[in-house]
N, C-alpha and C positions, 0 to 999 in steps of 0.2 A: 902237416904230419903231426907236428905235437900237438895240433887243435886235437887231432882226433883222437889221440892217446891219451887227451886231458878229460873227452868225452866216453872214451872205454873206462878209465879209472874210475870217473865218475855214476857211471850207470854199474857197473861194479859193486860198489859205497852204497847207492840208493840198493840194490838187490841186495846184500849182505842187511842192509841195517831192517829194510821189510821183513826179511826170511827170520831176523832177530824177534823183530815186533810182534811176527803171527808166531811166534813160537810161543814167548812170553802170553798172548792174548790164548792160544788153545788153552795152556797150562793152569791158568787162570779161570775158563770156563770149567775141566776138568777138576779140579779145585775144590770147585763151588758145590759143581756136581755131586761128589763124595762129600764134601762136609752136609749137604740138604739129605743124603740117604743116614749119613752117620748119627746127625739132629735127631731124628724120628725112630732112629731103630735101637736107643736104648735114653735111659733117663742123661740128661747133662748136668744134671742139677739134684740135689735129693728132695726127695716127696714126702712133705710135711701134710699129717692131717692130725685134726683133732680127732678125741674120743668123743661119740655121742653122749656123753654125761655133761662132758667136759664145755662141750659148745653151748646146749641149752644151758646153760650156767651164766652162758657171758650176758652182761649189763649193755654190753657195747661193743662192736664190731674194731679190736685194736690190732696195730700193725706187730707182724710179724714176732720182731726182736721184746715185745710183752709179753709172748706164749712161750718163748723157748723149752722151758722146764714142764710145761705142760702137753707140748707135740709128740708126735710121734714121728719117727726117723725112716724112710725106706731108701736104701742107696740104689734099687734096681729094680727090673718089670719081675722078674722073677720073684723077687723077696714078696713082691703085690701078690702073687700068684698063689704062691705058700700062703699068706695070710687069707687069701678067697678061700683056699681048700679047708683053711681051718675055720673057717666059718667068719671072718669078717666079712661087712657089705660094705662097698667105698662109695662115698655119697658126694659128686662134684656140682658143686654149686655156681651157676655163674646169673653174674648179675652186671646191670649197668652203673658205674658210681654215680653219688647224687651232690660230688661237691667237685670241686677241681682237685683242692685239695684233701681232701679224707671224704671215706667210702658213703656212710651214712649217719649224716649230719644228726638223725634226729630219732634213728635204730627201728625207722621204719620195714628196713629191708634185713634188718635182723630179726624181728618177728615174724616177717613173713620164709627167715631162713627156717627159722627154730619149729612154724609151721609145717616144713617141707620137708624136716627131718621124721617132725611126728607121722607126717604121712607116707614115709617111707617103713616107719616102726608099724605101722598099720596093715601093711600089708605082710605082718608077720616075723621080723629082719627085730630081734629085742635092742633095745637101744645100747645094751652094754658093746654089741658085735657092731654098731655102724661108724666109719669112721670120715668125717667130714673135711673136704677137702675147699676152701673160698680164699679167691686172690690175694685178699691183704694179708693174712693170718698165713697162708702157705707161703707167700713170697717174699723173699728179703726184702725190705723197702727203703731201710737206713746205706746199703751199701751197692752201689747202683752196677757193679759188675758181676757181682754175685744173681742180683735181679736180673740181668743180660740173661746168663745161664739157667736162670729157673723160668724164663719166659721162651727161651728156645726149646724147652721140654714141654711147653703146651701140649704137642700134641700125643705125646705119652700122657701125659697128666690126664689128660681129657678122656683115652682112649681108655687107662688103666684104671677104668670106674663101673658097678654095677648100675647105678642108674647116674644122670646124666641132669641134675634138673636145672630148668631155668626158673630165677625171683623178679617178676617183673610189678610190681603192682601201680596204682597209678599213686603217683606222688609227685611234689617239684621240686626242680633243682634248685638248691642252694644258690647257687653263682648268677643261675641264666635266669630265673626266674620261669623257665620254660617246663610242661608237662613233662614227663617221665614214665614210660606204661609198657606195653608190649611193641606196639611200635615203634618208639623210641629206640628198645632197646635192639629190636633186629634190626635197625639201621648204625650202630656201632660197630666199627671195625674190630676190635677187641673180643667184642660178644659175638660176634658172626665168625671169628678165628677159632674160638671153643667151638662154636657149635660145627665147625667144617671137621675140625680133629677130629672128635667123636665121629661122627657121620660117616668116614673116610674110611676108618677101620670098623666099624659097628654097625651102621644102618641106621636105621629110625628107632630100632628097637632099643628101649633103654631110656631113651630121649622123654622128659615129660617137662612140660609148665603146672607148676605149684600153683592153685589157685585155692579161693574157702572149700572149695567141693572136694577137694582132695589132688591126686596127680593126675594131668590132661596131657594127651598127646601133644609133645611141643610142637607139630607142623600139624593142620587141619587139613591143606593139600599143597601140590606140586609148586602153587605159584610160592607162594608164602615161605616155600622149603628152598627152592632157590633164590629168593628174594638174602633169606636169613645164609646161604652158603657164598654169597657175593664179598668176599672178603676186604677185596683191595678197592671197591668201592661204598666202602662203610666209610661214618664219621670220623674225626679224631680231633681228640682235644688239642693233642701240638698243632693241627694246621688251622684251630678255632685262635688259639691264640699267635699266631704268626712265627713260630720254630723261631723262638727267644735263643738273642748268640747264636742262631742261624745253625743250630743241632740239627742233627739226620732228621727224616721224619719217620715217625714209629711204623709206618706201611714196611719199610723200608727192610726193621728187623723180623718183620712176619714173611720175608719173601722162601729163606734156607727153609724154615719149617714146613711150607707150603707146597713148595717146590719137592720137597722131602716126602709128601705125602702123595701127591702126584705120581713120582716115582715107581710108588707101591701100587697106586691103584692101575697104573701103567703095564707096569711088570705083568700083574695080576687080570690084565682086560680079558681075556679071554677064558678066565675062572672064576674065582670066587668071585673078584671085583668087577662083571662085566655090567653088572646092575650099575653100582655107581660110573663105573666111564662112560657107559651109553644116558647117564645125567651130564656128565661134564666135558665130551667131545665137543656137543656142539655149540657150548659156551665158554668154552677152553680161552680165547683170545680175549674175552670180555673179563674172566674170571682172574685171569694171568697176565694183565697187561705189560707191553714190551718198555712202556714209558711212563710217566706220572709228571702233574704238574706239581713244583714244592713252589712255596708262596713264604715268603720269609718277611717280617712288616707289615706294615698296617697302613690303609690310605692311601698316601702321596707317596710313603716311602715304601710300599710295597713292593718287593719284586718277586717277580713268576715267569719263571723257566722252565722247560721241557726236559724234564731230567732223567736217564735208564733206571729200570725199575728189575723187570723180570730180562729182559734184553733178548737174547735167544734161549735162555735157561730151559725152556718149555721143549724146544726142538732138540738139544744137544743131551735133555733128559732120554727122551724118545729116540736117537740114534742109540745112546750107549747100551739102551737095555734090548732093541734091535740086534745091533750086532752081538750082544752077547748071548739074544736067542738061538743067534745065527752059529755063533762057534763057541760057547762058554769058557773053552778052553785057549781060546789063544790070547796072545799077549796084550798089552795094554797096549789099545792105538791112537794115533793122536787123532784128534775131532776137526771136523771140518771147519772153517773159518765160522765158527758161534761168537757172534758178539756177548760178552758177562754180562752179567748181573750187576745189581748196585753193590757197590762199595759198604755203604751207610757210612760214607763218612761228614764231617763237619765243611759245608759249603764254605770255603776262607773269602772267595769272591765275596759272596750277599754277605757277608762280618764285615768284610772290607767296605763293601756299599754303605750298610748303615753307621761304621766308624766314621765315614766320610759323610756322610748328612749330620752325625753329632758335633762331628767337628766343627760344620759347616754356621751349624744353631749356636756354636759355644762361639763361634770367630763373631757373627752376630751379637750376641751376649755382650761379651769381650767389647767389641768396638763402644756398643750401647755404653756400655760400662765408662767406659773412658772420655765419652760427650758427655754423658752424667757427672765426671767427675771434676771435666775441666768446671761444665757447668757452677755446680757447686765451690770449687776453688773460687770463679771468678766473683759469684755473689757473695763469699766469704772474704773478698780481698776489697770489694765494693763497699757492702754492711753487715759485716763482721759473722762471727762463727754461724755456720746454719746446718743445725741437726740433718745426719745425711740417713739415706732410705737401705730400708735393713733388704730389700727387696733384689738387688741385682746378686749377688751372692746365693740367696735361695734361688735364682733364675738358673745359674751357671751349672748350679749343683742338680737340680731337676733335667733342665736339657742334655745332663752325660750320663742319666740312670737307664740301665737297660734292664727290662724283663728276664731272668735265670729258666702128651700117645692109654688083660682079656684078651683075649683072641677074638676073633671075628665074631659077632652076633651077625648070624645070616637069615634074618629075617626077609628084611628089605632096605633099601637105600633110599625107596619114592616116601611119600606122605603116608601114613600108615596110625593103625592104633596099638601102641604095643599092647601085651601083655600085662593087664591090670586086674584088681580085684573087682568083681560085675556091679556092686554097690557105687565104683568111682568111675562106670563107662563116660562117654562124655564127649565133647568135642572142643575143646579149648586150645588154644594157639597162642604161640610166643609174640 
């Protein structure tokens, strides 16, 4: 009799603490959910761009906190809005960087920007009115949560632009020693997240690659356009160098924007956006993945786990704006068992792993150290002082160092030629 009373209490305990769990896990998808539509549907960060005067001016492509006094300030999509009416053109620039560390080592990609400006002024737009909008120079770079903020507004940024261009030209990287061109550059997770934003709310129209000839259609066709819209299976530099101190991986903070755009084009499948979903329904899984492998280290001490990425975010997008088709007006309900999204937070496991293999090198070290020493004691007790080796010291020290969103242009969404001057017709590709 008490057995069973220990085993009613018990199944009790386990139901109560479940019904706790899926509550906390809905709330958490729900969460997500609204903060990925919140991301996209107005700026989180302000929208710094140059004047066209201002940029062909620059000697060298410098980060952010250099132009202060020189930028320009917009806190919202609307303020952009007001300034297109008054005649500004907003000219966003995306390109691949050519260093690890800083944009362009050797201001190759700033000639070919200050290029693409000219060929924007060419098509009429005087240079006083164009206002240039390029990652280092618009984004915080010195203060890394403010940079959080201005990177979650990508796809305003991107979207709140009259043209759209990409600077790809062939040149090497700095660090890799590897080419740098147009392929290069739509294999970048970074550059394929501008060019999805734009695309998502705009179409093709808008979209051009800067080449000597003038501005080219950035997509030539279908394959090339989906190629360049594969976001979450582009490059990244954090997983080139093994997510040093085991930091999120940058896939990871493109998921809320992404997801946020989805949303839209969601809502929208059966209007304006039926062009774009009927591109990305039936690459939705490919494009959105549930999982990601993060690889933290290098070699021997590498580890690579299977870690939630988009999780059910994609489905529990697609319930909420369902049932809100379905009754607008009724209350807020809670969501089916959706497994979240990632965190982005700091893997403490794989820190813990590689703490414990330095540990592991240094106890090594350490021991080495100490045969070395009797070593030398005893040959100093033998024949007398014997100069010791400056060498285990620099071992010890080396083995603990670790690595540190216009309104719709409704053109088209497929591969297309926008709207260019007949002098610069053409066919070129990103």
């Amino acid at each position: 009799c008490l057995g069973l009373a220990w085993l009613a209490l018990a199944a009790r305990r386990y139901a109560r603490r479940k019904e706790k769990l899926e509550t906390e896990r809905a709330a958490l998808v729900q969460e997500q959910v609204l903060a990925a539509q919140t991301c996209v549907s107005e700026f989180q960060s302000h929208f710094h761009v140059l004047k066209g005067p201002d940029f062909v001016e620059l000697t060298k492509l410098v980060p952010h906190e250099y132009l202060r006094d020189r930028l320009l300030v917009f806190d919202s999509v609307a303020d952009v809005r007001a300034a297109m009416a008054a005649g500004d053109v907003f000219v966003f620039i995306s390109h691949q960087w050519l260093g690890w560390s800083e944009p362009d080592p050797d201001g190759v990609h700033l000639a070919a920007m200050k290029q693409a400006v000219q060929s924007v002024v060419a098509t009429g737009v005087p240079l006083e009115r164009v206002r240039v909008w390029v990652d280092v120079a618009s984004i915080p770079q010195a203060n890394r949560a403010a940079q959080k903020m201005a990177i979650s507004s990508l796809p305003c940024f991107a979207s709140t632009s009259n043209f759209f261009v990409v600077v790809s030209p062939d040149v090497v990287h700095k660090d890799t020693g590897c080419l740098c061109n147009s392929r290069t550059y739509r294999s970048r997770a970074w550059c394929r997240a501008e060019i999805m934003s734009c695309w998502a709310r705009n179409g093709t129209e808008g979209m051009f690659v800067s080449t000597n000839q003038g501005l080219r259609p950035l997509a030539a066709n279908d394959a090339i356009l989906l190629e360049a819209l594969d976001v979450f299976h582009g490059e990244l530099t954090c997983c080139r160098r093994g997510h040093p101190n085991a930091d999120p991986c940058d896939l990871e903070a493109l998921v809320l924007p992404m997801l946020g755009l989805y949303a839209e084009i969601f809502r929208d499948r059966h209007g304006v956006a039926a062009e774009a979903y009927s591109v990305l329904e039936p690459v939705k899984d490919q494009f959105y993945p549930k999982t990601f492998t993060y690889r933290c280290g290098h070699g021997a001490a590498e580890v690579a786990e299977e870690h939630v990425l988009f999780g059910d975010l994609i489905a529990a997008v697609e319930f909420a704006v369902a049932m809100d088709e379905a009754d607008p007006d009724a209350a807020v309900r809670r969501l089916p068992d959706f497994g979240p999204g990632t965190n982005g937070q700091r893997r403490h496991k794989h820190l813990h792993a590689l703490r414990t293999l330095d540990t592991k090198r240094t106890d090594v070290s350490i021991t080495r150290t100490l045969r070395l020493q009797r070593s030398v004691s005893n040959d100093e007790h033998r024949s007398g002082p014997v100069r010791r080796s400056t060498s285990v010291a620099s071992t010890r020290t080396k083995s603990m160092r670790r690595p540190g969103w216009l309104a719709r242009g409704r053109s088209s969404w497929r591969a297309s030629a926008p709207r260019i001057p007949a002098d610069d017709a053409g066919d070129g590709h990103a």
